[in-house]
C-alpha positions in Angstrom: 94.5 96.5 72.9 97.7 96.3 71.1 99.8 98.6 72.8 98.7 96.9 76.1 99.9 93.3 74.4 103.4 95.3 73.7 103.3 96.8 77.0 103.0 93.6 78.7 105.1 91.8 76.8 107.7 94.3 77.0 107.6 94.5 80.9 107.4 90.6 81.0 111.0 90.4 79.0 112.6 93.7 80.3 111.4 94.7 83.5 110.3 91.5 85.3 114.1 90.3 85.1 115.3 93.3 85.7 115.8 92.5 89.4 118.0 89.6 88.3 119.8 91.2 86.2 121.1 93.4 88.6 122.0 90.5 91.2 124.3 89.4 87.9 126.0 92.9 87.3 126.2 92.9 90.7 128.3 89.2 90.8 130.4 90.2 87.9 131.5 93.9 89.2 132.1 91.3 92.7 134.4 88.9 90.6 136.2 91.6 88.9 136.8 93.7 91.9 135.0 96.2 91.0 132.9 97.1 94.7 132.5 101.0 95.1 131.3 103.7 92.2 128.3 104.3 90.2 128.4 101.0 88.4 130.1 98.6 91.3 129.0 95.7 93.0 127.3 97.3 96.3 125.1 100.0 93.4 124.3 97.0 91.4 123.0 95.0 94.8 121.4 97.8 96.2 118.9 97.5 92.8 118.8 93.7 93.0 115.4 93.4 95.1 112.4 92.6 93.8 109.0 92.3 95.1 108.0 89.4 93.1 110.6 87.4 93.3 111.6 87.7 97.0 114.3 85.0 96.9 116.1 87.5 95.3 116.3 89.7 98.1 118.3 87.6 100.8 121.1 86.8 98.4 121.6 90.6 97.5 121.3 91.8 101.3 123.7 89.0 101.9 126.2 89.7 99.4 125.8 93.7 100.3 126.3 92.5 103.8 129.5 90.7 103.1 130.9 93.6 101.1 130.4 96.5 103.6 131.9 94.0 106.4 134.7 93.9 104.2 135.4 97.4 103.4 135.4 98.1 107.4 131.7 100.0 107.0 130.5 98.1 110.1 127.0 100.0 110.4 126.3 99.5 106.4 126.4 95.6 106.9 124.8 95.7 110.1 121.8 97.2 108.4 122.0 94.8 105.3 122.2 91.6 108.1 119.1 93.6 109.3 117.3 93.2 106.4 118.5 90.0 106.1 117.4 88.9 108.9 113.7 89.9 108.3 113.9 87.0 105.5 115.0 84.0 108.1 119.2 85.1 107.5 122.1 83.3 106.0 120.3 80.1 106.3 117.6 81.2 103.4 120.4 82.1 101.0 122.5 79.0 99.3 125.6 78.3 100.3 127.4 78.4 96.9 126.2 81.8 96.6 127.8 82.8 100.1 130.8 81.1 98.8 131.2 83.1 95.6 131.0 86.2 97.2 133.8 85.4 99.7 135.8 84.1 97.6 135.4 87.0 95.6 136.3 89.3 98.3 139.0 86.9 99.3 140.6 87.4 95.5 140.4 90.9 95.4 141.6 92.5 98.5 142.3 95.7 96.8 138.9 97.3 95.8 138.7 100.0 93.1 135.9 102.2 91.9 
């Protein structure tokens, strides 16, 4: 009975915002520039979904959307829009969150990995 009380407190603090915490990495690698590689803003989107908390999912399939538009990979954010899409679109996802991302892309032009 203990180690079920640890367990579920442990994936109640760890692994229940761990869908969020990716959508944050993902923001920050964003803001810094940081798009492509192993720990950049698409990798840390591309983990952001969660089943629980599905509002999640729109803003990360909106921000990896944005991103592959801007890097030129047409058919990558035409399958994010997709998925996007399933949720209702852009119009689900706040607008201050659309505007962070492009001005993030707007501020960093130059993407490294």
């Amino acid at each position: 009975l203990t180690l079920l009380e640890i367990y579920l407190v442990f994936r109640g603090l760890l692994i229940g915002k761990l869908s969020r915490s990716w959508s944050q990495a993902g923001l920050r690698q964003l803001q810094r520039g940081l798009l492509l590689g192993e720990n950049g803003a698409i990798s840390c989107f591309e983990k952001a979904w969660d089943i629980e908390d599905e509002h999640l999912n729109p803003m990360a399939y909106s921000a990896l959307s944005r991103i592959h538009l801007h890097l030129g990979n047409k058919e990558d954010a035409a399958q994010w829009s997709e998925r996007l899409a399933e949720y209702g679109g852009e119009s689900t996802v706040a607008n201050e969150w659309l505007e962070v991302v492009d001005s993030a892309l707007a501020t960093h032009s130059n993407t490294s990995e």
